[in-house]
N, CA and C atoms of all chains as a GROMACS GRO file, in nm:
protein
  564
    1UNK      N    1   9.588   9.331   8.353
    1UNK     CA    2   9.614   9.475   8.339
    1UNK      C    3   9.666   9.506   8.199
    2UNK      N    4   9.753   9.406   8.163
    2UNK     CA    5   9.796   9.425   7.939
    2UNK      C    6   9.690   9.452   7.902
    3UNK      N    7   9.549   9.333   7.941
    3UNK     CA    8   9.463   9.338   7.863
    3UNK      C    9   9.402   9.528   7.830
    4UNK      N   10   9.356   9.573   7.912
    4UNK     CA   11   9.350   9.701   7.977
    4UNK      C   12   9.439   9.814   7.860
    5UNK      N   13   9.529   9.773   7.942
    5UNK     CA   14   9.635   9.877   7.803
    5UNK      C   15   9.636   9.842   7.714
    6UNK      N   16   9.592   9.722   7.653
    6UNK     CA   17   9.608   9.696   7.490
    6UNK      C   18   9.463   9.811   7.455
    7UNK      N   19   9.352   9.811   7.560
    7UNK     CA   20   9.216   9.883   7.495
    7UNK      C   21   9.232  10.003   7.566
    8UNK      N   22   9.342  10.055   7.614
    8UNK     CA   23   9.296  10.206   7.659
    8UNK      C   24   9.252  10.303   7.605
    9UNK      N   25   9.298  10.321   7.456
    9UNK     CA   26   9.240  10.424   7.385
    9UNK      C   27   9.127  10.439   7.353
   10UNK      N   28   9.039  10.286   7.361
   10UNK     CA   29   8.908  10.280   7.290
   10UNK      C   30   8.851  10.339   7.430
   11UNK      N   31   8.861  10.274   7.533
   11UNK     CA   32   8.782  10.280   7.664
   11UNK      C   33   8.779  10.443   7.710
   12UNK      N   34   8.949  10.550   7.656
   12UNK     CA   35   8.933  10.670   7.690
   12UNK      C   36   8.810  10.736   7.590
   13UNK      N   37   8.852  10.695   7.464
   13UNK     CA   38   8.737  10.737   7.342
   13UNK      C   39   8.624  10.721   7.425
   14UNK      N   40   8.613  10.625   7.483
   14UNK     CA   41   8.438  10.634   7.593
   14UNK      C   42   8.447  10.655   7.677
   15UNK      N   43   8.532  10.797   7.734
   15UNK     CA   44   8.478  10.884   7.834
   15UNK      C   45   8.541  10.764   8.008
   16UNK      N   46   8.638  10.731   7.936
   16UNK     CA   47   8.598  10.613   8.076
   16UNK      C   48   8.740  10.593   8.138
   17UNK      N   49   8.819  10.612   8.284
   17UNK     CA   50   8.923  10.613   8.308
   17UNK      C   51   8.954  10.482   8.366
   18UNK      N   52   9.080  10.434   8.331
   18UNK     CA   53   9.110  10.284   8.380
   18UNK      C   54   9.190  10.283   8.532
   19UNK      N   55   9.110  10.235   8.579
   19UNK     CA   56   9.198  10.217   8.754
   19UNK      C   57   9.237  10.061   8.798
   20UNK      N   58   9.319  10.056   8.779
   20UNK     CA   59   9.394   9.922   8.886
   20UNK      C   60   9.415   9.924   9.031
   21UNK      N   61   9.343   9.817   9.075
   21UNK     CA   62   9.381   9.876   9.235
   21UNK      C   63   9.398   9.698   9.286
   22UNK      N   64   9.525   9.706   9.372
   22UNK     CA   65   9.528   9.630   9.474
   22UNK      C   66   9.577   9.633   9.560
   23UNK      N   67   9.644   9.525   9.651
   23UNK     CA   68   9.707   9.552   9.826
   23UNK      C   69   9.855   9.578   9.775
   24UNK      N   70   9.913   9.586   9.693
   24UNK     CA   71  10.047   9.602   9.693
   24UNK      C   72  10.014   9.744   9.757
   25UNK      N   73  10.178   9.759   9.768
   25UNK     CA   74  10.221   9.892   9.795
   25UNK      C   75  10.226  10.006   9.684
   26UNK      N   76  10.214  10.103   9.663
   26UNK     CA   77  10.212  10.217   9.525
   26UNK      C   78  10.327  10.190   9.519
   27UNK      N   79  10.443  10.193   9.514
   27UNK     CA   80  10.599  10.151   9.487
   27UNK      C   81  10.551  10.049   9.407
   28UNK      N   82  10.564   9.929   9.469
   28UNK     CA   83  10.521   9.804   9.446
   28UNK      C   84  10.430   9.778   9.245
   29UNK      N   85  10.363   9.874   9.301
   29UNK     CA   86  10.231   9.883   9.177
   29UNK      C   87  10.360   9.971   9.044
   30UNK      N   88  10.418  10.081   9.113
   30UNK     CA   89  10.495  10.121   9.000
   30UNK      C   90  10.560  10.023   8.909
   31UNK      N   91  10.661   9.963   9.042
   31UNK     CA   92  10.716   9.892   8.927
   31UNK      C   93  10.644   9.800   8.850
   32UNK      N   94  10.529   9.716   8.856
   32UNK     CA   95  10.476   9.639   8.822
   32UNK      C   96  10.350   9.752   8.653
   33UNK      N   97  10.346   9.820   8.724
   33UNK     CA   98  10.332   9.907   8.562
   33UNK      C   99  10.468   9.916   8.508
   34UNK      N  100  10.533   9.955   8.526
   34UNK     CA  101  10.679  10.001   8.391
   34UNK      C  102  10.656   9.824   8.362
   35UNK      N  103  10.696   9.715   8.429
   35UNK     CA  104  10.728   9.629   8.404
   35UNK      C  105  10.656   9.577   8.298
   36UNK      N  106  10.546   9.602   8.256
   36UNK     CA  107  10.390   9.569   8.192
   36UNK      C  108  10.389   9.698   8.109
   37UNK      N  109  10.430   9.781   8.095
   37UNK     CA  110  10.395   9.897   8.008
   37UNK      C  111  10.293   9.958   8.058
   38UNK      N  112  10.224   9.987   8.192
   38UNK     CA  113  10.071  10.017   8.229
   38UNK      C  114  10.060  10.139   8.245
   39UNK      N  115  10.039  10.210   8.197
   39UNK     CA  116  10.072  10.377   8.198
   39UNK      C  117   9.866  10.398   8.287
   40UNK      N  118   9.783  10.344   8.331
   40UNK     CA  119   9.674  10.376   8.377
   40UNK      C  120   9.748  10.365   8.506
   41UNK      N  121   9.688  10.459   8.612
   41UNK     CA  122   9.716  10.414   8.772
   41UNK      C  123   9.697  10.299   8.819
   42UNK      N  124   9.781  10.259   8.913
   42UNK     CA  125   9.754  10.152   8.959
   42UNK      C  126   9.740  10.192   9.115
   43UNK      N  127   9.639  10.183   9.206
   43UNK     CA  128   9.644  10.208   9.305
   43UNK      C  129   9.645  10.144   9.475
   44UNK      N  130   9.689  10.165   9.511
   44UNK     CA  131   9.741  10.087   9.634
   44UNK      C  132   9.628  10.084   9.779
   45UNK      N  133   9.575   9.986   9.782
   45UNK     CA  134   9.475   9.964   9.880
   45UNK      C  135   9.543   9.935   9.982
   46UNK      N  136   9.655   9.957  10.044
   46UNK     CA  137   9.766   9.876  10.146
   46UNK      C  138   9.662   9.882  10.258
   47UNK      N  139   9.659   9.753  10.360
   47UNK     CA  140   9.556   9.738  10.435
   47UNK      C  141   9.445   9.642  10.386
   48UNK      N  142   9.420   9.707  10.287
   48UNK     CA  143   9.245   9.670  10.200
   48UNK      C  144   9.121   9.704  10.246
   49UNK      N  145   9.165   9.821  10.301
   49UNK     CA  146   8.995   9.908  10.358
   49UNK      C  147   8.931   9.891  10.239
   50UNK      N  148   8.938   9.946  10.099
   50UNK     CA  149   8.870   9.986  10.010
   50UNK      C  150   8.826   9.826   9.928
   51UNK      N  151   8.962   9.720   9.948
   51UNK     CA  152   8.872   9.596   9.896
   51UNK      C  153   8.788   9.500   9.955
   52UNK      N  154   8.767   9.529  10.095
   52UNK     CA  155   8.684   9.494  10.217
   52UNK      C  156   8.542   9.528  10.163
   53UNK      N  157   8.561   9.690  10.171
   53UNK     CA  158   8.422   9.770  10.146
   53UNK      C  159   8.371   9.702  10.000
   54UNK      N  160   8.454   9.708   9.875
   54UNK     CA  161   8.370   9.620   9.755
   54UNK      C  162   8.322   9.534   9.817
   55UNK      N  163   8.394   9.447   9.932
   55UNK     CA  164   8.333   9.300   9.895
   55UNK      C  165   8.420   9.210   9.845
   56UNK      N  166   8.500   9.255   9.769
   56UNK     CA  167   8.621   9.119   9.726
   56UNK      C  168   8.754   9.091   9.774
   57UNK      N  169   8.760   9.117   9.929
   57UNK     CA  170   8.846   9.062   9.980
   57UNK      C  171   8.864   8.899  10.023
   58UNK      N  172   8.988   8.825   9.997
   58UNK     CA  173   8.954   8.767  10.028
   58UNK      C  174   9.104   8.655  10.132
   59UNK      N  175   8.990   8.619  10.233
   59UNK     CA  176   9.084   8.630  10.356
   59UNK      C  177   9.187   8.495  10.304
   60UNK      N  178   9.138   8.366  10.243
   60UNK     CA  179   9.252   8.301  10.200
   60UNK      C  180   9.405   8.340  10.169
   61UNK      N  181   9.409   8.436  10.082
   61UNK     CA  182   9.526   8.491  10.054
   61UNK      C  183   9.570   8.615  10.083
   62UNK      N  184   9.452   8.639  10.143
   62UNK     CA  185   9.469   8.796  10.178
   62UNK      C  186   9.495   8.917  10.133
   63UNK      N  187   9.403   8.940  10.002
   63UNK     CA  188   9.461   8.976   9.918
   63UNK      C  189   9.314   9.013   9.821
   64UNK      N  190   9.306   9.101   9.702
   64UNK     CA  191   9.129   9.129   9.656
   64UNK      C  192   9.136   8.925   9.514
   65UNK      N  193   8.998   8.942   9.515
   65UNK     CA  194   8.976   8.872   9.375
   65UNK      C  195   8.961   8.963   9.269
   66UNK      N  196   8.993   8.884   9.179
   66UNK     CA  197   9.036   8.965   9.017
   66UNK      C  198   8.909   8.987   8.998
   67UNK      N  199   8.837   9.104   8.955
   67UNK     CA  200   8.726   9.130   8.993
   67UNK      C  201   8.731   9.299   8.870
   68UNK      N  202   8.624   9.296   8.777
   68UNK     CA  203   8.614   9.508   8.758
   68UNK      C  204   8.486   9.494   8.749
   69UNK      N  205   8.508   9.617   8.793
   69UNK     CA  206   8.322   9.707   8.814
   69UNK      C  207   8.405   9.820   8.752
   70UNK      N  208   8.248   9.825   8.668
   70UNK     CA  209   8.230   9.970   8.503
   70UNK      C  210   8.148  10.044   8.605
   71UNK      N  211   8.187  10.183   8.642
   71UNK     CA  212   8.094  10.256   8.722
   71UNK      C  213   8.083  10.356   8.616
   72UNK      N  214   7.930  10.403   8.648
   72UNK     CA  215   7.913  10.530   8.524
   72UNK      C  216   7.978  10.627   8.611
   73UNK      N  217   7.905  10.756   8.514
   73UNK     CA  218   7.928  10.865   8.568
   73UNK      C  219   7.835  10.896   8.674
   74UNK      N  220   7.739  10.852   8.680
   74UNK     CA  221   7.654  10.851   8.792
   74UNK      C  222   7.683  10.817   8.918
   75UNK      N  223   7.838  10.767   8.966
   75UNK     CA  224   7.857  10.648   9.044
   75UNK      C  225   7.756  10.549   9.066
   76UNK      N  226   7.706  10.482   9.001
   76UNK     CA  227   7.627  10.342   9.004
   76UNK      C  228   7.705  10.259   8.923
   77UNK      N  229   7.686  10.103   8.986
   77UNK     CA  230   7.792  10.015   8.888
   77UNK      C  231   7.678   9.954   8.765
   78UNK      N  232   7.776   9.960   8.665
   78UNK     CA  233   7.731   9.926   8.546
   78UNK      C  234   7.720   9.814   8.489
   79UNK      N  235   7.819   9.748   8.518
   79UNK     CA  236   7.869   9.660   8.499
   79UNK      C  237   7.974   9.563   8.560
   80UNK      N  238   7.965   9.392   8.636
   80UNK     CA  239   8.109   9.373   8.707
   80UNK      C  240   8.139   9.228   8.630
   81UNK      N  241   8.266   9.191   8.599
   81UNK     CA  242   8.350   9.067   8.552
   81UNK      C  243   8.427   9.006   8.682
   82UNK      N  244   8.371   8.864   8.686
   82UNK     CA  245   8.454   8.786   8.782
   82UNK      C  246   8.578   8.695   8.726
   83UNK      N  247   8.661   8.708   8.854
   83UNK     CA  248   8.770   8.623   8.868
   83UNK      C  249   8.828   8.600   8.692
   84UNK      N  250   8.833   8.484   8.630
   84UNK     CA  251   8.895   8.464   8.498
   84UNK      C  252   8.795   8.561   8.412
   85UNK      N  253   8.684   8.592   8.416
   85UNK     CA  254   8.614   8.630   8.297
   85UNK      C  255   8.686   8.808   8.294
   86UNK      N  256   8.727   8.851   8.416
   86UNK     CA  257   8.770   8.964   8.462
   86UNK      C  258   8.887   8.980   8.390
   87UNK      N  259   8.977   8.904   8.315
   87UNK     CA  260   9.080   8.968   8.230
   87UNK      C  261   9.022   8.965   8.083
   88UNK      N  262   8.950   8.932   8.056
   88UNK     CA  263   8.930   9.003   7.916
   88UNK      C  264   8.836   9.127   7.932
   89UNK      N  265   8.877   9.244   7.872
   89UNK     CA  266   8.779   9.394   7.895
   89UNK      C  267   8.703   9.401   7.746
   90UNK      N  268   8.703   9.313   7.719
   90UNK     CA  269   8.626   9.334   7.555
   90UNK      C  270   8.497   9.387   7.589
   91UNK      N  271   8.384   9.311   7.717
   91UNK     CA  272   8.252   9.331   7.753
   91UNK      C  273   8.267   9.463   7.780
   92UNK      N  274   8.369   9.504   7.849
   92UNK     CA  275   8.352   9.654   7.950
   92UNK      C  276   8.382   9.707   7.786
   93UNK      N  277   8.452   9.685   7.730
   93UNK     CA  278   8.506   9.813   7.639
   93UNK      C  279   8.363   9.819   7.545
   94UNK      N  280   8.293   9.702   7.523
   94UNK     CA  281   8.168   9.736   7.428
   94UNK      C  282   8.086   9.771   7.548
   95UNK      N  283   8.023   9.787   7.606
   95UNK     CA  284   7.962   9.818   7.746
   95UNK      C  285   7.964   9.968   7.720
   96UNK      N  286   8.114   9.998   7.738
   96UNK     CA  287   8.132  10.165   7.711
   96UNK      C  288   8.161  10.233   7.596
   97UNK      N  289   8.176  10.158   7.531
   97UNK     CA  290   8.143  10.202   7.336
   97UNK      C  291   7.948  10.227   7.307
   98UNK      N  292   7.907  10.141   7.385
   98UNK     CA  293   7.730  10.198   7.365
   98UNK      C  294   7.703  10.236   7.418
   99UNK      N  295   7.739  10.258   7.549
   99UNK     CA  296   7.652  10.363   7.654
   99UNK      C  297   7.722  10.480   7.548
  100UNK      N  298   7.808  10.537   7.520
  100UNK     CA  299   7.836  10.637   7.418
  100UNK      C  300   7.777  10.698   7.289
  101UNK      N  301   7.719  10.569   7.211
  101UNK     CA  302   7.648  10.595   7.126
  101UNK      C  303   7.504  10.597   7.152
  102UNK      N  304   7.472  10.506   7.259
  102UNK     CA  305   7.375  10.634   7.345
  102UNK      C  306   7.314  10.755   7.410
  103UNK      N  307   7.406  10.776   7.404
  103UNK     CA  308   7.404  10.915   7.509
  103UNK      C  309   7.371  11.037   7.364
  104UNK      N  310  10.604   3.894  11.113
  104UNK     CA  311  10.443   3.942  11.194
  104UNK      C  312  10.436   4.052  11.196
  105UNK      N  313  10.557   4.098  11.263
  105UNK     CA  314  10.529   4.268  11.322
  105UNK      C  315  10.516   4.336  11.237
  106UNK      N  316  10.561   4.316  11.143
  106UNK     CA  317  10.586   4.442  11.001
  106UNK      C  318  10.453   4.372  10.920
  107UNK      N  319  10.380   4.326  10.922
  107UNK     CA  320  10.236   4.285  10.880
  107UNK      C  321  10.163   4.392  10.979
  108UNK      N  322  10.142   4.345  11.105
  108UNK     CA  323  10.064   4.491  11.188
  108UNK      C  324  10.093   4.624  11.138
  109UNK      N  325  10.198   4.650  11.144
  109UNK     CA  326  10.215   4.778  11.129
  109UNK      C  327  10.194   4.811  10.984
  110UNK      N  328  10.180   4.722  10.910
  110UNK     CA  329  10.131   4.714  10.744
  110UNK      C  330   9.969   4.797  10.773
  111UNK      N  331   9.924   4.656  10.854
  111UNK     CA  332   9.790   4.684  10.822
  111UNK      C  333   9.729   4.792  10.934
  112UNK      N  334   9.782   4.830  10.999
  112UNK     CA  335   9.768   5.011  11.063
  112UNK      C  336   9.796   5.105  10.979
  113UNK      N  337   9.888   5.083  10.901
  113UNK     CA  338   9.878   5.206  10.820
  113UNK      C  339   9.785   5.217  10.678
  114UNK      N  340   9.783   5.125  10.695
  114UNK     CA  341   9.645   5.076  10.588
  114UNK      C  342   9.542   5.161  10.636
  115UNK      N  343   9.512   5.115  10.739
  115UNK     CA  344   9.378   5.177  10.811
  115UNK      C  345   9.361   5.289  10.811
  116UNK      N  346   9.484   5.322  10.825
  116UNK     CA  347   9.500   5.486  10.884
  116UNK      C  348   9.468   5.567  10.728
  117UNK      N  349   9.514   5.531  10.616
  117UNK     CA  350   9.504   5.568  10.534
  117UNK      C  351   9.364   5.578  10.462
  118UNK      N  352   9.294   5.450  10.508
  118UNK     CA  353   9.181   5.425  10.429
  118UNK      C  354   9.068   5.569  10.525
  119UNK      N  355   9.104   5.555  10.682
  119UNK     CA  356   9.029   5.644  10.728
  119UNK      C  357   9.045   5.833  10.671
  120UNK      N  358   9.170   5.842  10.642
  120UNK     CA  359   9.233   5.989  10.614
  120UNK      C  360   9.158   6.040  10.466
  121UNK      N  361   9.131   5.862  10.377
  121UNK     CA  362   9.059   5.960  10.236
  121UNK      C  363   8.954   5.945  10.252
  122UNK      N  364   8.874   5.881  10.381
  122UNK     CA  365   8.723   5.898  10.372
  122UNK      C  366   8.661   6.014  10.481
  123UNK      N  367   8.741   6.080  10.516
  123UNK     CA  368   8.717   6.155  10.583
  123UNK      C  369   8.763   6.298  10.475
  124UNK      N  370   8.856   6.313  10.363
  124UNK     CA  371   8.885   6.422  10.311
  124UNK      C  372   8.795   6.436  10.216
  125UNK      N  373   8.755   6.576  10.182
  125UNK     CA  374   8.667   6.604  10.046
  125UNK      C  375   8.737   6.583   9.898
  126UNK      N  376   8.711   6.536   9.832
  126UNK     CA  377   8.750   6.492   9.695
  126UNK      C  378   8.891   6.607   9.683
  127UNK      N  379   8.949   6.567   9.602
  127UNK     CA  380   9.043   6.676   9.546
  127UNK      C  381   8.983   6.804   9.430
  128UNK      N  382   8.847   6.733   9.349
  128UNK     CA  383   8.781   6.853   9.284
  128UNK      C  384   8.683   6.926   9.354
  129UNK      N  385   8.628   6.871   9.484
  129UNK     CA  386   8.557   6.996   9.560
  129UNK      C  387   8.661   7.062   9.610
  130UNK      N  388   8.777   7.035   9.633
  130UNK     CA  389   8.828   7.129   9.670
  130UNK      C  390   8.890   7.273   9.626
  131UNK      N  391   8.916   7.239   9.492
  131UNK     CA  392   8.977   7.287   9.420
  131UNK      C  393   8.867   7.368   9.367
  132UNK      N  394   8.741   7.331   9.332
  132UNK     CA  395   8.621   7.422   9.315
  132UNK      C  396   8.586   7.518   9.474
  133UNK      N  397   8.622   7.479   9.559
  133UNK     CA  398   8.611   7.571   9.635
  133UNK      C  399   8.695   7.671   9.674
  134UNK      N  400   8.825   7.645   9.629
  134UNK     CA  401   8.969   7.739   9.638
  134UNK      C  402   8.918   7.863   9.497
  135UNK      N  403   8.859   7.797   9.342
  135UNK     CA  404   8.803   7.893   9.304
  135UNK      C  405   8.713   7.994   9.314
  136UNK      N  406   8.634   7.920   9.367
  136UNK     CA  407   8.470   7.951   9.376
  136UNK      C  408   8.405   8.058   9.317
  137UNK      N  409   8.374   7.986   9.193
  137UNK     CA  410   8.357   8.096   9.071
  137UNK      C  411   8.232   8.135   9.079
  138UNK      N  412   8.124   8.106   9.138
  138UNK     CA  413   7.992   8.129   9.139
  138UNK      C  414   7.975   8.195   9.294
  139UNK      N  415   8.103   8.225   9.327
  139UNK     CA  416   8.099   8.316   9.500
  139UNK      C  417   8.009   8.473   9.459
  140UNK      N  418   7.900   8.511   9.513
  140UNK     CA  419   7.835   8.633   9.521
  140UNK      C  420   7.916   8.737   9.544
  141UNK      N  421   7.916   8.815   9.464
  141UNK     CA  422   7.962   8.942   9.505
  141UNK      C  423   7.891   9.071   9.542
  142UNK      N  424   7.882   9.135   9.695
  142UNK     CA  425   7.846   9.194   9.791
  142UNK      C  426   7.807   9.317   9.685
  143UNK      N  427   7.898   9.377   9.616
  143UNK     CA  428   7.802   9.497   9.556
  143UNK      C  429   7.715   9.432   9.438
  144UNK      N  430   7.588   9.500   9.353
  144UNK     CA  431   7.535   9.493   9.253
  144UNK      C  432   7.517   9.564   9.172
  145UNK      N  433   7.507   9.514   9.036
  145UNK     CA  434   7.488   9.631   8.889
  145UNK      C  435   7.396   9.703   8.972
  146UNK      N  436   7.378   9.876   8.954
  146UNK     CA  437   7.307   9.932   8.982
  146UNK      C  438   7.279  10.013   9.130
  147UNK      N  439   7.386   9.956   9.229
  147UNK     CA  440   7.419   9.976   9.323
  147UNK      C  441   7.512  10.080   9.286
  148UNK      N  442   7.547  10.223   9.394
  148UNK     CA  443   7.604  10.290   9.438
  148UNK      C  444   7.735  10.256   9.481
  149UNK      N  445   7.848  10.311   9.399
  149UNK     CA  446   7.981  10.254   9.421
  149UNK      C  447   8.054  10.303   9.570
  150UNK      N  448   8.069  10.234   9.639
  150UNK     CA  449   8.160  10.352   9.745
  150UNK      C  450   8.267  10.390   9.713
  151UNK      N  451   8.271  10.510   9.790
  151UNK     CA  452   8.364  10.610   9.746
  151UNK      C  453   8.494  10.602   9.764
  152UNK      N  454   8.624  10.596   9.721
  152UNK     CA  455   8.765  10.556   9.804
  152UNK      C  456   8.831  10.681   9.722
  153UNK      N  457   8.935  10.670   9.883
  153UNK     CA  458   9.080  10.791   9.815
  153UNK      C  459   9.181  10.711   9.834
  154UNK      N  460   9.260  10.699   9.744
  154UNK     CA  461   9.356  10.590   9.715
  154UNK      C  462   9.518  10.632   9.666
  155UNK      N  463   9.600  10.599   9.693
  155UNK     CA  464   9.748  10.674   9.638
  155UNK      C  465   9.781  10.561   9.525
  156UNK      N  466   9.896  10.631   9.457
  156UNK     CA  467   9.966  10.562   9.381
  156UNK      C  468  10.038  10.646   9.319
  157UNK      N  469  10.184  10.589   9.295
  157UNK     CA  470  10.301  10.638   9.268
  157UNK      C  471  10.293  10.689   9.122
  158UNK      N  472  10.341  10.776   9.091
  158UNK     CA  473  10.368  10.799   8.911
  158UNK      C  474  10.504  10.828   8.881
  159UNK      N  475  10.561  10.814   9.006
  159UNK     CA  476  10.738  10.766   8.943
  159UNK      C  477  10.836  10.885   9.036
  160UNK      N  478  10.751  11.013   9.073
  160UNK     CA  479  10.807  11.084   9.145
  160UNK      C  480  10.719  11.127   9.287
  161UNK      N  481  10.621  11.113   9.252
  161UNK     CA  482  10.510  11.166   9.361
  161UNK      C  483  10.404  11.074   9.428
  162UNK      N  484  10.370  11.076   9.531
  162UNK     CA  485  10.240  10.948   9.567
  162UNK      C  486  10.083  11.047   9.513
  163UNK      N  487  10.038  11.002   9.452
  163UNK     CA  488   9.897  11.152   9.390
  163UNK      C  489   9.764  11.061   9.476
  164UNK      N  490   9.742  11.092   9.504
  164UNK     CA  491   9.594  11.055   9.566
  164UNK      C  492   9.450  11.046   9.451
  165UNK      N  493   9.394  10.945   9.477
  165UNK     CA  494   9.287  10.930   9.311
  165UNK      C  495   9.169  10.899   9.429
  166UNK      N  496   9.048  11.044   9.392
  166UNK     CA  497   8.947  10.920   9.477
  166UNK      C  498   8.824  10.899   9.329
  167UNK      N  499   8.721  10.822   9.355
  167UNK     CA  500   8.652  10.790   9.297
  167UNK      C  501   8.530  10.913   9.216
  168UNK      N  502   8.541  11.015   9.372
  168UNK     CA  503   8.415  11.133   9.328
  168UNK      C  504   8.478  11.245   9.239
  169UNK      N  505   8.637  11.223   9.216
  169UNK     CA  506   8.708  11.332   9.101
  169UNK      C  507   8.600  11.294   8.957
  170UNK      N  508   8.562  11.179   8.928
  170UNK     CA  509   8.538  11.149   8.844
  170UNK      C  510   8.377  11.170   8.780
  171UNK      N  511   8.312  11.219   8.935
  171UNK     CA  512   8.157  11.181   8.909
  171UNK      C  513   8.109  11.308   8.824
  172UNK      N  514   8.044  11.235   8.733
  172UNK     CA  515   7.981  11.342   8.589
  172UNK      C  516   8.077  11.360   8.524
  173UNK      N  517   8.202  11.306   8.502
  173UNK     CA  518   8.293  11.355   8.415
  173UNK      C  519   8.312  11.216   8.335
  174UNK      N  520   8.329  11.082   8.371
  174UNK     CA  521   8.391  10.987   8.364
  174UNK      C  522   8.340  10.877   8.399
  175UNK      N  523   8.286  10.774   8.286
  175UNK     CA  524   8.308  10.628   8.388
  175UNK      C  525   8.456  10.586   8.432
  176UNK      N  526   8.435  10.473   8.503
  176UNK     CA  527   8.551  10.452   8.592
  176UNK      C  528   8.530  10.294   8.587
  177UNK      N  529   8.672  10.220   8.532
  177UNK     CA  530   8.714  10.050   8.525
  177UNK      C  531   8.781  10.068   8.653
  178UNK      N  532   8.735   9.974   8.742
  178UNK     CA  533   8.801   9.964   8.882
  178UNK      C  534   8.847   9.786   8.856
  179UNK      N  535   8.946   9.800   8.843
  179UNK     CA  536   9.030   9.629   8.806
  179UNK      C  537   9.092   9.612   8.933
  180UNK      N  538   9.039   9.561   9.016
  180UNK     CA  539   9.048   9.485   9.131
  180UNK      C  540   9.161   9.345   9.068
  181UNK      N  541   9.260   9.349   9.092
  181UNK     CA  542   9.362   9.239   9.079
  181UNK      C  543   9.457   9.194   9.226
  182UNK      N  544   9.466   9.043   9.194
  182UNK     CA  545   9.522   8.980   9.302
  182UNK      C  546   9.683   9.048   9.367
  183UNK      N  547   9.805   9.053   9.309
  183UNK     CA  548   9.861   9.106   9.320
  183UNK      C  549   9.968   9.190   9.234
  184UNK      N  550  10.049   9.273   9.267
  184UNK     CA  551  10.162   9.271   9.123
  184UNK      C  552  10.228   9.205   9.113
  185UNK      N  553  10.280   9.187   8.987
  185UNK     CA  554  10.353   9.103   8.904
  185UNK      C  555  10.324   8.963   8.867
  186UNK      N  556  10.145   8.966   8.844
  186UNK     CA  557  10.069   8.790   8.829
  186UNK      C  558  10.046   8.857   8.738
  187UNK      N  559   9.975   8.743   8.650
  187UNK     CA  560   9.904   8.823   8.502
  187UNK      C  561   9.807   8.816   8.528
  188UNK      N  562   9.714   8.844   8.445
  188UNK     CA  563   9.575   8.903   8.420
  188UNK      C  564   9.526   9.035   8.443
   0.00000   0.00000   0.00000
């Protein structure tokens, strides 16, 4: 999620909003932004209806895999990073630096 | 004598327990399992979620379709708070 906030400005420059989501609790997620500096939402799947439905739940720990999907504006996914490759956003942030200079 | 038997029972027992367990690196490749498929695909239709989260005074509700035509959207699916990555 640092990684994330170290590139937020570039990723807003491309039209693109950053969401964190996992099973914590939104409390939970707060503090864990101040703690991290994470000023993007972090949002609370408590349950994990919503990380079921991706697909990256996973019942070992019970809990999602580190996992982002780049959805356009279209809602279609654009782009997804697994597990370790999923903390660096360099791909997503060039990903959404050219779909920009595309458009 | 006796403590020779019971030597060589636990011998046995042992020799049977690691030929029956999977290596310690399949396992550990399978606790990762970095090449596990993931259920949605590029190009696939995201489903839709309404989701809360705190901003320090209020719980605000975020769903996914606030965003459609306005915004792509980084959905960072992470294990839990307070791990890194």
């Amino acid at each position: 999620m640092k990684a994330f906030q170290k590139n937020l400005q570039k990723l807003e420059a491309a039209d693109t909003q950053v969401l964190g989501v996992s099973m914590d609790s939104a409390f939970a997620n707060k503090a864990f932004a101040d703690s991290i500096g994470v000023t993007f939402p972090l949002l609370s799947d408590w349950g994990g209806d919503i990380t079921r439905q991706y697909g990256v739940y996973v019942d070992k720990y019970n809990a999602a895999r580190r996992i982002n999907f780049l959805i356009g504006k279209d809602g279609t996914i654009l782009a997804e990073q697994l597990d370790s490759a999923a903390i660096d956003p360099t791909k997503i942030v060039d990903a959404c630096e050219r779909k920009k200079l595309n458009r | 004598m006796k403590q020779r038997s019971v030597l060589t029972v636990l011998g046995a027992w042992l020799l049977v327990a690691a030929l029956l367990s999977p290596p310690l690196s399949q396992q550990l490749r399978a606790e990762n399992n970095p090449s596990a498929p993931v259920k949605l695909k590029i190009g696939d239709q995201a489903p839709d979620f309404k989701l809360k989260y705190f901003d320090g005074s209020d719980l605000k509700d975020v769903s996914l379709s606030q965003y459609r035509g306005k915004k792509n959207v980084v959905l960072a699916f992470y294990i839990f708070a307070f791990t890194g990555g």
